[in-house]
C-alpha positions as CSV (number, residue, x, y, z in Angstrom):
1,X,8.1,-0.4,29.0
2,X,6.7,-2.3,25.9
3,X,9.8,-1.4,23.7
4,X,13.0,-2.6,22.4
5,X,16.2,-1.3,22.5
6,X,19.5,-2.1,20.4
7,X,23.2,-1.2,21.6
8,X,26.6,-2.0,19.9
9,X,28.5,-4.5,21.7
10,X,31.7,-3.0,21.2
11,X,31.0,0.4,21.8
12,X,28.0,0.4,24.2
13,X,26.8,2.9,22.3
14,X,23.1,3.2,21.9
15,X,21.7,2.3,18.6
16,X,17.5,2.4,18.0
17,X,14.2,1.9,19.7
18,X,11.4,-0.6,18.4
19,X,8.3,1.0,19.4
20,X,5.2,-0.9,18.5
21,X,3.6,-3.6,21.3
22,X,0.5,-2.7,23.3
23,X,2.0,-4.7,26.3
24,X,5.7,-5.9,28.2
25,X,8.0,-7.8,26.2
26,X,9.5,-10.9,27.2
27,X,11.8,-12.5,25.1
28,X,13.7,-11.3,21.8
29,X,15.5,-13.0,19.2
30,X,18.2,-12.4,16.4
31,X,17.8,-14.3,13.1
32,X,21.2,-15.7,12.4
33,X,22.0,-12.8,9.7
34,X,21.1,-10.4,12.4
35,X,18.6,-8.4,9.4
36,X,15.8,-9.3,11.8
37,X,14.7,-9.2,15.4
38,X,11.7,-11.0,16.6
39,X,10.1,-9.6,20.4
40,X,7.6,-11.6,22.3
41,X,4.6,-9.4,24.4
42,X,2.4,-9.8,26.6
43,X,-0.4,-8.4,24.4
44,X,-0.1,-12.0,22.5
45,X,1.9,-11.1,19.8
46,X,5.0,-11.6,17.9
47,X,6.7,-8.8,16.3
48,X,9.4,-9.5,13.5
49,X,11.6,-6.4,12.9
50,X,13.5,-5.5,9.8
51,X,17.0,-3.7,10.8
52,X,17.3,-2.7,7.9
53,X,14.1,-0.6,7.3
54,X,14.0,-0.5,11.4
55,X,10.5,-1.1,11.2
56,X,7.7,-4.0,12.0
57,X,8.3,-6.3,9.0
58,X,5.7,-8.6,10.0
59,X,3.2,-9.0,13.0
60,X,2.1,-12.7,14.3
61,X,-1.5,-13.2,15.5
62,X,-2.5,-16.5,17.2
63,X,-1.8,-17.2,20.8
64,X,-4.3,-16.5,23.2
65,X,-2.1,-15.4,26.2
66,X,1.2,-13.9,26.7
67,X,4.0,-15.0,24.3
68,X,6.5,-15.7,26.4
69,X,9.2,-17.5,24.0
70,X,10.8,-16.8,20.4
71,X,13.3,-17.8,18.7
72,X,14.2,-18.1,14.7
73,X,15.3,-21.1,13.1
74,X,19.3,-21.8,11.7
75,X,17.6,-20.5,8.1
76,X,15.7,-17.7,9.3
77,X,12.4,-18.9,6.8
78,X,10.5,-20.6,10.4
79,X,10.4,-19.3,14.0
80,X,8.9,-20.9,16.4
81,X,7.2,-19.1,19.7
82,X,5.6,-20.6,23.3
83,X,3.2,-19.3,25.7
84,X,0.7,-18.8,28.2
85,X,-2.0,-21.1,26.3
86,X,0.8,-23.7,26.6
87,X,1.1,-24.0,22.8
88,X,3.9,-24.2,20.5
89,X,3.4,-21.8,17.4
90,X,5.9,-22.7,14.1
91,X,5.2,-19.3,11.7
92,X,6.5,-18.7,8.0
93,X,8.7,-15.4,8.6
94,X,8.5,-14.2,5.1
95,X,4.8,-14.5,5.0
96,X,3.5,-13.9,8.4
97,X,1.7,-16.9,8.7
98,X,1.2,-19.2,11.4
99,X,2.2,-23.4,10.3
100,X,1.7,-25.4,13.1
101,X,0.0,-25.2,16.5
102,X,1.4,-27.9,19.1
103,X,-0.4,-27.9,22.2
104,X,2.7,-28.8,23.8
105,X,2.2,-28.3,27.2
106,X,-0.3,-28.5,30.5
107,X,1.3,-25.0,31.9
108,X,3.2,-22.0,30.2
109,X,5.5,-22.5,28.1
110,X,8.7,-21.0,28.9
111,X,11.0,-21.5,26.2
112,X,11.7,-22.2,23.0
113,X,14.5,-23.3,20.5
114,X,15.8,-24.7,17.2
115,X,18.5,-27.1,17.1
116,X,21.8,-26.5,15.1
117,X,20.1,-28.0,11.7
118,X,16.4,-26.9,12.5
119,X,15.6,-30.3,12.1
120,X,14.5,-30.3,16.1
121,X,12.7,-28.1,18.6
122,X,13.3,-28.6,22.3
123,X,10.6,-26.7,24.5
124,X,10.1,-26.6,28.4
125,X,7.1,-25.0,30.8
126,X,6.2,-24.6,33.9
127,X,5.0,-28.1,33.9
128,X,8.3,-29.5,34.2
129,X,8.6,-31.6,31.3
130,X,11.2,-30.7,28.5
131,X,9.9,-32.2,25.3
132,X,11.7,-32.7,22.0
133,X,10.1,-32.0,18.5
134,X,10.4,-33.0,15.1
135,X,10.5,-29.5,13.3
136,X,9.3,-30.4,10.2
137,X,6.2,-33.0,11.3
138,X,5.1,-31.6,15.0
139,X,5.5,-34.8,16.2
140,X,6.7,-34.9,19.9
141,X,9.8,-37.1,19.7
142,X,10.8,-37.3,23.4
143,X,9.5,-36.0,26.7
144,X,12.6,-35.4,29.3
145,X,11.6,-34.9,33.2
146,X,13.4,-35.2,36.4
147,X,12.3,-37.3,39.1
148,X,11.4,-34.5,41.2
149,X,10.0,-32.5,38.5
150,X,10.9,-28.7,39.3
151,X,9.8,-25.6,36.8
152,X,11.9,-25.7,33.9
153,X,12.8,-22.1,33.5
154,X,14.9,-22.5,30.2
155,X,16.1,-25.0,27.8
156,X,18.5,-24.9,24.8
157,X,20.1,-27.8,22.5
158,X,23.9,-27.7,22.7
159,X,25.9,-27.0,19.3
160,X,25.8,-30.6,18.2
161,X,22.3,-31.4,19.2
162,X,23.4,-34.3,21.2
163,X,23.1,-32.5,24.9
164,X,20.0,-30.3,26.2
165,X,21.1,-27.9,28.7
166,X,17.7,-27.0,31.2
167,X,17.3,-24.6,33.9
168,X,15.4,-25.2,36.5
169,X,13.5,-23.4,39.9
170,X,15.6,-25.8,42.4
171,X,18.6,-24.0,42.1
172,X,19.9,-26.4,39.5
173,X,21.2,-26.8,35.6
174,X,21.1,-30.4,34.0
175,X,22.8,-30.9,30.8
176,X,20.6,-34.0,29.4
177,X,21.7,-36.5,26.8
178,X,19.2,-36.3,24.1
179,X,19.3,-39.3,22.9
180,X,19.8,-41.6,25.8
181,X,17.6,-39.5,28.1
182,X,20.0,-39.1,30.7
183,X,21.1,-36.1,32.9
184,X,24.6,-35.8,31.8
185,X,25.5,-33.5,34.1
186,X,24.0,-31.1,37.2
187,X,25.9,-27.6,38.1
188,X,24.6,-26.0,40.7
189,X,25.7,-23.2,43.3
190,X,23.3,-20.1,41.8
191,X,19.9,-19.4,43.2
192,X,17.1,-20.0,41.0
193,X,13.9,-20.2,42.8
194,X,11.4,-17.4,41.5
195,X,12.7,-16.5,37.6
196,X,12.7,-17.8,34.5
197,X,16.7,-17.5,34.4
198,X,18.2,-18.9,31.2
199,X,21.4,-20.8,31.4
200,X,24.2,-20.5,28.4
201,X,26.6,-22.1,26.6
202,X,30.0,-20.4,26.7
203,X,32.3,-21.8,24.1
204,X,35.9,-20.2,22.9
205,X,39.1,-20.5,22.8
206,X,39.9,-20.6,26.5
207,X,37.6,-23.5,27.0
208,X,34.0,-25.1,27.5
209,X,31.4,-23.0,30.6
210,X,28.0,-22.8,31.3
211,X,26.8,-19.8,32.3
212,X,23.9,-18.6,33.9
213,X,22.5,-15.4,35.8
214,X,21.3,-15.7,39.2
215,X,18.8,-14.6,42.7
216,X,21.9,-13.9,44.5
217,X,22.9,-11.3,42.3
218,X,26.0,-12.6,40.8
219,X,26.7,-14.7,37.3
220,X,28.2,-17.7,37.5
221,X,30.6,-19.8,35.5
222,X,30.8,-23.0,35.7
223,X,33.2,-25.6,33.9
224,X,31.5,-27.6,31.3
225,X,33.2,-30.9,32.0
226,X,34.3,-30.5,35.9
227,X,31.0,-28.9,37.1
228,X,33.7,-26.7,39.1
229,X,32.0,-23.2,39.7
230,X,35.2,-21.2,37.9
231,X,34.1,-17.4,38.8
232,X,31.1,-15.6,40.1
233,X,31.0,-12.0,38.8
234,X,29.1,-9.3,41.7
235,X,27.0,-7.8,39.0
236,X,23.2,-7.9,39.4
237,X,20.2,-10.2,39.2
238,X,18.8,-11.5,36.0
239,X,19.5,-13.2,32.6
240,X,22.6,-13.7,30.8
241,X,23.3,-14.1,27.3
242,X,26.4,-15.3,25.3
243,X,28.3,-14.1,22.8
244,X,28.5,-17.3,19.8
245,X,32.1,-17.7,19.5
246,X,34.1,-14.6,21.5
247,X,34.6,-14.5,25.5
248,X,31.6,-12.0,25.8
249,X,28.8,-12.1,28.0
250,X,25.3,-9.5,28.8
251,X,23.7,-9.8,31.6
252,X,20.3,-7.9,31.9
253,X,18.6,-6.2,35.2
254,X,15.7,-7.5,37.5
255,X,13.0,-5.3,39.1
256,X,15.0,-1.8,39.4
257,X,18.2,-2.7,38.3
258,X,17.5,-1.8,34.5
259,X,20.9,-1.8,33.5
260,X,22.9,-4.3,31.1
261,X,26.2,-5.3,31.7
262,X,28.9,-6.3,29.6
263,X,31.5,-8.8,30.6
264,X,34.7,-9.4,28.2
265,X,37.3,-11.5,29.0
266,X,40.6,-9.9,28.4
């Protein structure tokens, strides 16, 4: 519905709407201070939102399609957005303005990331290729891609940068080795065959998951190490996001299931 809605985890209780893109919004992103919130629309923009002043702070013109990816880096000075023109756009967040243009891709872009340091930026697309960045140059440093090249769907760096963890439209996650270019890893057992469903990282004190919605409407845990599925929680189709260092987890509605869920383990 074109806006942008905040809720306190604890409480559930409803917090504020962001009202200001023309189109749907596809992707949202907390700087790591949580002052600002950037959204990604349809209607080719990037909005950056102030929390504080719970207005636009600053509006980013420059792709020519949907924007289908954001995310800030570690510092919260860059963030870095992907889209339907299959670019890569770095952006100055105090000023507004756009740095680099990568034409990254040969089909949408469908995510987006910094590394731990910001040094790197791992994108994927429909194209199947995951390709690694250097932040500050734009050079592309690696290109990652499995034999049978499915749409990539998601793709995030793991907390030490060494491990890429990729969702793909086979049904299947791969955690990648960065630097030797080698699929670590494959957890599988969720359907993924339509969405752009984003896999997770789920790190505390009970242990090491991955995590990731699914078609079948469940969300699944997986052990990091054992590729064991661990649970599968009846909830609902969609995405899933995780909490940075608690046992907390949303997931988010598809199609006419509009709610978010909470899980906590207690």
């Amino acid at each position: 519905d074109k806006s942008i809605k905040i809720w306190e985890t604890e409480t559930g209780q409803f917090v504020h709407t962001f009202e200001g893109h023309r189109e749907g919004v596809s992707d949202v992103s907390w700087s790591s201070d949580g002052a600002f919130l950037a959204s990604a629309s349809d209607d080719k923009t990037v909005i950056i939102w102030s929390m504080e002043e719970r207005e636009a702070f600053k509006t980013l013109r420059g792709h020519t399609n949907f924007v289908f990816c954001v995310n800030f880096n570690p510092d919260t000075n860059l963030l870095v957005s992907g889209g339907y023109d299959e670019t890569i756009r770095v952006w100055d967040v105090a000023r507004g303005r756009q740095l680099k243009v990568l034409p990254a891709h040969s089909d949408p872009v469908t995510a987006v990331s910094f590394n731990h340091d910001g040094s790197l930026i791992v994108s994927c697309a429909m194209d199947g290729l995951i390709r690694i960045w250097d932040a500050d140059s734009g050079q592309c440093l690696k290109t990652l891609v499995d034999d049978d090249n499915p749409i990539c769907s998601h793709a995030r760096f793991s907390s030490n940068s060494k491990f890429v963890l990729v969702s793909t439209q086979d049904s299947t996650i791969r955690l990648w080795n960065y630097p030797s270019s080698h699929c670590a890893k494959t957890y599988v057992g969720h359907v993924n065959r339509t969405y752009c469903i984003p896999s997770c990282f789920l790190l505390y004190e009970r242990g090491k998951f991955i995590v990731s919605g699914s078609e079948d409407n469940k969300v699944y845990i997986w052990n990091l190490q054992t590729r064991q599925v661990v649970q599968s929680l009846d909830g609902h189709r969609g995405a899933i996001q995780t909490h940075p260092s608690r046992g907390i987890m949303a997931s988010a509605g598809m199609e006419k299931d509009k709610s978010i869920r909470l899980w906590f383990d207690e």
